[in-house]
C-alpha positions as a Markdown table, in Angstrom:
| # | Residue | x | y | z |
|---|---|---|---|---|
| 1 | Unk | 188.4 | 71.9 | 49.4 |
| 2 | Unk | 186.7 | 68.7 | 49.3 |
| 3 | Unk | 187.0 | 66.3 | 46.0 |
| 4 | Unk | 182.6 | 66.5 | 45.6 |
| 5 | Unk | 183.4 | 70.1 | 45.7 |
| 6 | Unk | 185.9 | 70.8 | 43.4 |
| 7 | Unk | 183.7 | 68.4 | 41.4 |
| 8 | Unk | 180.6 | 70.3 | 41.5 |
| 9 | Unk | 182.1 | 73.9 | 41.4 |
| 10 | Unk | 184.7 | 72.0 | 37.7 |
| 11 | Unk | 181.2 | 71.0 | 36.2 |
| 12 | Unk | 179.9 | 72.7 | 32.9 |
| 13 | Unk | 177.5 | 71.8 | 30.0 |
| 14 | Unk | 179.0 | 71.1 | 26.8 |
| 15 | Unk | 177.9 | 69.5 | 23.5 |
| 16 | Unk | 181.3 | 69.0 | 22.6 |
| 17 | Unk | 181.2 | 65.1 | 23.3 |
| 18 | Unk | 181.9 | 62.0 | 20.7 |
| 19 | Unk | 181.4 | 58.1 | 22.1 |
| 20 | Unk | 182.1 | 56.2 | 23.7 |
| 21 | Unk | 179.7 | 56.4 | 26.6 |
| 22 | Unk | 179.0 | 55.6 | 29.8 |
| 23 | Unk | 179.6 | 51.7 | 30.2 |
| 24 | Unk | 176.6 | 49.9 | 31.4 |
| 25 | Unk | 177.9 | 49.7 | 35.0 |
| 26 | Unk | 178.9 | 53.4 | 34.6 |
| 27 | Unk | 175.5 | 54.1 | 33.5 |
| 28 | Unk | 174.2 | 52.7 | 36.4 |
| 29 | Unk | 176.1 | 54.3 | 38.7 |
| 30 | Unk | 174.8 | 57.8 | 37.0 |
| 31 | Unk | 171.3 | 56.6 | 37.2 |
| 32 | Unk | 171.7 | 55.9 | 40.8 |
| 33 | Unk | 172.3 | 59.3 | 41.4 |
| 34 | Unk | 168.6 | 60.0 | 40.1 |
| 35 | Unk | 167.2 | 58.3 | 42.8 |
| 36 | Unk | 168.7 | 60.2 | 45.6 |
| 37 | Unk | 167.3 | 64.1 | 44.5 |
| 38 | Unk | 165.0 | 65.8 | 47.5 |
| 39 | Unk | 161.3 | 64.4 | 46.7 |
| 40 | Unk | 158.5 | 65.4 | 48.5 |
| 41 | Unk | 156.3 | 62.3 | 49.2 |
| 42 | Unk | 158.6 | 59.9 | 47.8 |
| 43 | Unk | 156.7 | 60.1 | 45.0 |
| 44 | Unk | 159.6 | 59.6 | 42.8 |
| 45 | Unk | 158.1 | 61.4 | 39.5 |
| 46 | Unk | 161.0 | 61.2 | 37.4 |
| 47 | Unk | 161.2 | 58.8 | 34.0 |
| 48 | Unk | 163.9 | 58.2 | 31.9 |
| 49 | Unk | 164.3 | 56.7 | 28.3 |
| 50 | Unk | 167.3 | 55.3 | 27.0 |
| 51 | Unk | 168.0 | 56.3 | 23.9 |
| 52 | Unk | 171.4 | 55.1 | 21.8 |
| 53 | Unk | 172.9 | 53.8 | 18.9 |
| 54 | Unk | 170.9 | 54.1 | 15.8 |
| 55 | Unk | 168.0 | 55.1 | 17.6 |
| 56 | Unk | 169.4 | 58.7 | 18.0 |
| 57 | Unk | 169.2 | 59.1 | 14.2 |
| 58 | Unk | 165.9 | 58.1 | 14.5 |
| 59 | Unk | 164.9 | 60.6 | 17.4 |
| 60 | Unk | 166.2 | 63.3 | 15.3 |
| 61 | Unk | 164.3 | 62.0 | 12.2 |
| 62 | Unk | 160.8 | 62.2 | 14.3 |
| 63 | Unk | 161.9 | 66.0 | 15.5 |
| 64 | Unk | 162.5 | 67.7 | 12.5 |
| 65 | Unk | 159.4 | 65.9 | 11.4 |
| 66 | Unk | 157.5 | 67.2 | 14.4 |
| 67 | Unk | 158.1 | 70.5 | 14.2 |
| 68 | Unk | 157.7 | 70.7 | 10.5 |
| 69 | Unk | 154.3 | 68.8 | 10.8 |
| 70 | Unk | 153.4 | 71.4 | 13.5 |
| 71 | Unk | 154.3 | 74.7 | 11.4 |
| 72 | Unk | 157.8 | 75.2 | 12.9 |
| 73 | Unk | 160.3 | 73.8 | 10.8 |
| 74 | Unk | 164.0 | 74.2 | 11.8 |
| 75 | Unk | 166.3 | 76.1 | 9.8 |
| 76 | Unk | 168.5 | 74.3 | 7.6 |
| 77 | Unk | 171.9 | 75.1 | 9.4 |
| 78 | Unk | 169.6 | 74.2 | 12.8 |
| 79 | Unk | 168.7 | 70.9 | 11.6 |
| 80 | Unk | 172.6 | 70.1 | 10.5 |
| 81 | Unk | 173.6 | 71.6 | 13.6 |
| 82 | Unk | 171.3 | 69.2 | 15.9 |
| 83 | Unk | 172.0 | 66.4 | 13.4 |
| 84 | Unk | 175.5 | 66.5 | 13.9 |
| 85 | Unk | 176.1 | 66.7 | 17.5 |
| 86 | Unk | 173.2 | 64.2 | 18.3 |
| 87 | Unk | 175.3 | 62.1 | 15.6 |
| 88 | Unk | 178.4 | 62.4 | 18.1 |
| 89 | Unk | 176.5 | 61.2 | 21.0 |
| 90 | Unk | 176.8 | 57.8 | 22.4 |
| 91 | Unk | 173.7 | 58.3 | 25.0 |
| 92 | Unk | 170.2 | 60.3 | 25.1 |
| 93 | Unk | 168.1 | 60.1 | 27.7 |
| 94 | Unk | 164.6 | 61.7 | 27.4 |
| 95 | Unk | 163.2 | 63.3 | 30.5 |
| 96 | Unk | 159.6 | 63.1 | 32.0 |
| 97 | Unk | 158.0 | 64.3 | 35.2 |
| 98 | Unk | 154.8 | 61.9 | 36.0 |
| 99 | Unk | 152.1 | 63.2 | 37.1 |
| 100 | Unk | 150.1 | 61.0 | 39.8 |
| 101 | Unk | 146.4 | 62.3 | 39.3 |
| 102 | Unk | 145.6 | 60.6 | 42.2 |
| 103 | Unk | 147.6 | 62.9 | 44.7 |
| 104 | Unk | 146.3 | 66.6 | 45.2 |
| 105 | Unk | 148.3 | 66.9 | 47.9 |
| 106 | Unk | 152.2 | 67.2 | 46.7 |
| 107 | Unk | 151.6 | 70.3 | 44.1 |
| 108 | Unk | 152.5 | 69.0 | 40.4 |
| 109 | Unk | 155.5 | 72.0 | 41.1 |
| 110 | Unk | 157.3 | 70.2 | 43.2 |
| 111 | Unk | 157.5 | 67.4 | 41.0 |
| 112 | Unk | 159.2 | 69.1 | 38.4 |
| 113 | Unk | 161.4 | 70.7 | 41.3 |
| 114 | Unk | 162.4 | 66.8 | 42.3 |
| 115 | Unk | 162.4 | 65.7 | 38.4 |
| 116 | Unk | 164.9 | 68.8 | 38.0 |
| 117 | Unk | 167.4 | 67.3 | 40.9 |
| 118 | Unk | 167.5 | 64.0 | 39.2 |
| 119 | Unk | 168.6 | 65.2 | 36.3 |
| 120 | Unk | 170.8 | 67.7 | 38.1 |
| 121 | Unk | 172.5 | 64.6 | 40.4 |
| 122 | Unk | 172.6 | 63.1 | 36.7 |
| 123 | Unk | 174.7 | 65.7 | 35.0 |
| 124 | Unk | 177.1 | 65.9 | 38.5 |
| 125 | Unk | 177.6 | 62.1 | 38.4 |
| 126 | Unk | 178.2 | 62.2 | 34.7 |
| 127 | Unk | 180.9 | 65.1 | 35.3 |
| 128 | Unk | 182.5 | 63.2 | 38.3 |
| 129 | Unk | 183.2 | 60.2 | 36.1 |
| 130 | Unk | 184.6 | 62.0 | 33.7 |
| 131 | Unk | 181.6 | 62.8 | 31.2 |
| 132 | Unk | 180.4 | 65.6 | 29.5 |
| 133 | Unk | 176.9 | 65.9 | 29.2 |
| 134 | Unk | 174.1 | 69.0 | 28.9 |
| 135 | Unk | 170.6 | 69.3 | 29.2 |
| 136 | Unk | 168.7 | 70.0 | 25.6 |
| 137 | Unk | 165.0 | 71.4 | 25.9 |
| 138 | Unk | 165.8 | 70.8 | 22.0 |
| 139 | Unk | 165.2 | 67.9 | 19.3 |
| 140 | Unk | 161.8 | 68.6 | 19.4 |
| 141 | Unk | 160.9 | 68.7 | 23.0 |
| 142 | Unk | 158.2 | 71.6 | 22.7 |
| 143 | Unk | 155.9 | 69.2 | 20.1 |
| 144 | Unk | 153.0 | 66.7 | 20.8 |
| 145 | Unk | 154.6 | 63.9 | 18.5 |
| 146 | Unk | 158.2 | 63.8 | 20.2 |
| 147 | Unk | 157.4 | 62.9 | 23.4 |
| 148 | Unk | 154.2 | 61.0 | 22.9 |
| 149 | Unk | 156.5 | 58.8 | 20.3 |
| 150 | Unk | 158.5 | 58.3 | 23.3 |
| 151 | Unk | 155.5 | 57.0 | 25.5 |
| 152 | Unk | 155.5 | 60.4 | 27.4 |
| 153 | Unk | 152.0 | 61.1 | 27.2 |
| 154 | Unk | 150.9 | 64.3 | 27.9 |
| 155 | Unk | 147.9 | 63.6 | 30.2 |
| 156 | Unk | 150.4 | 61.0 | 32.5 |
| 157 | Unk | 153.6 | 63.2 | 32.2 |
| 158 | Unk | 155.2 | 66.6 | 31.7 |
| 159 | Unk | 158.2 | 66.4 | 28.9 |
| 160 | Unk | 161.8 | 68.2 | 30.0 |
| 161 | Unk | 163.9 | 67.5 | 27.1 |
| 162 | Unk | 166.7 | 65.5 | 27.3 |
| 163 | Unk | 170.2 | 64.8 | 28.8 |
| 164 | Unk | 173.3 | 63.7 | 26.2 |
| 165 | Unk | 175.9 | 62.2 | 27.7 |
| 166 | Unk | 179.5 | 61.3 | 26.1 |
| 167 | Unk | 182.7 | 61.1 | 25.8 |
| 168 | Unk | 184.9 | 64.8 | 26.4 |
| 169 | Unk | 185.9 | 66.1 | 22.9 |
| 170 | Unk | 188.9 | 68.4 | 24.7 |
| 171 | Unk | 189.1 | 69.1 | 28.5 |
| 172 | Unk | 186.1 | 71.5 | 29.0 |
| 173 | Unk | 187.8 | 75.4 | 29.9 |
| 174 | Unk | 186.4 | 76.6 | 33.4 |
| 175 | Unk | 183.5 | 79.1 | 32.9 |
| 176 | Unk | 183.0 | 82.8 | 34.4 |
| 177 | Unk | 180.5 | 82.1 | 37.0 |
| 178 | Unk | 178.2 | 84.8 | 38.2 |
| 179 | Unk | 179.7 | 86.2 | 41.7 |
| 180 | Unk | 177.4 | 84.5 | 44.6 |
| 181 | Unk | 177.1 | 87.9 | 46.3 |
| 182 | Unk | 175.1 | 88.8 | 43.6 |
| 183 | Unk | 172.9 | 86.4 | 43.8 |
| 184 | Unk | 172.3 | 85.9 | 47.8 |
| 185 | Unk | 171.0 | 88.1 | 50.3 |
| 186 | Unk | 170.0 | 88.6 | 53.9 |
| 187 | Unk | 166.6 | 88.7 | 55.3 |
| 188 | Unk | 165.6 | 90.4 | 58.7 |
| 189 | Unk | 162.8 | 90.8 | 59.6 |
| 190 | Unk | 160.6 | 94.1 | 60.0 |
| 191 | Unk | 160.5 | 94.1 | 64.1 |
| 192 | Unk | 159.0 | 97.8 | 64.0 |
């Protein structure tokens, strides 16, 4: 089996990470992956903010504060919960899709398709190198303030959440994964 096999079939989310990070040319190199997902038009509708260092606190500050100002307050053991694992992480990196008004002809679907392989070649790149990282539709993704605070505006973009990045806490255990026969199937088609 090919190494980017065993790569991509070893990969699994995890919150379990701590710092330190990607280093910047590290970072880079994961970023790069971004801008080789499938893309329709080249319209390239991904967007990215770093988010690190004290600045995480401060993203977790603006999402409990979110949600409570928008009648959804976290539990308490929710809010400790997200508090303490965004603590542990070196790296956040909020996710948009843009949406170019002026093309009707790549549907805005497909954008989030493309947006979703970016972040997908981000998570394998992460793994490859060594990272653990996950995908969070938490910290407040599902609010107005949160991702208009991040300059995600709703009328320019469509919010995904956001992709933590860090250092392995223990070596990840290999997950059950679903049997692909379940999952595929052949199509014929109806000759008669």
């Amino acid at each position: 089996m090919s190494d980017v096999i065993s790569v991509l079939l070893s990969r699994n989310s995890t919150k379990a990470i701590t710092g330190p990070g990607p280093n910047e040319a590290q970072l880079q190199q994961i970023l790069a992956t971004a801008m080789c997902a499938p893309d329709h038009g080249r319209l390239r509708p991904w967007r990215f903010k770093r988010i690190q260092g004290e600045n995480i606190a401060h993203l977790a500050d603006l999402a409990v504060k979110a949600m409570a100002d928008e009648g959804r307050p976290l539990a308490e053991n929710k809010e400790k919960n997200m508090r303490e694992w965004l603590g542990r992480a070196p790296l956040v990196l909020a996710v948009g899709s843009y949406v170019d008004h002026s093309n009707d002809r790549i549907p805005q679907h497909e954008r989030l398709l493309a947006t979703g392989a970016a972040v997908m070649n981000i998570l394998n790149a992460a793994h490859a190198l060594g990272f653990g990282a996950f995908w969070s539709t938490g910290i407040g993704t599902y609010t107005d303030a949160v991702p208009e605070a991040l300059g995600f505006d709703p009328l320019e973009y469509e919010f995904l959440g956001f992709v933590v990045i860090g250092s392995l806490q223990e070596p990840l255990a290999q997950k059950e994964r679903p049997a692909v026969a379940d999952h595929v199937t052949d199509w014929e088609p109806d000759l008669a």
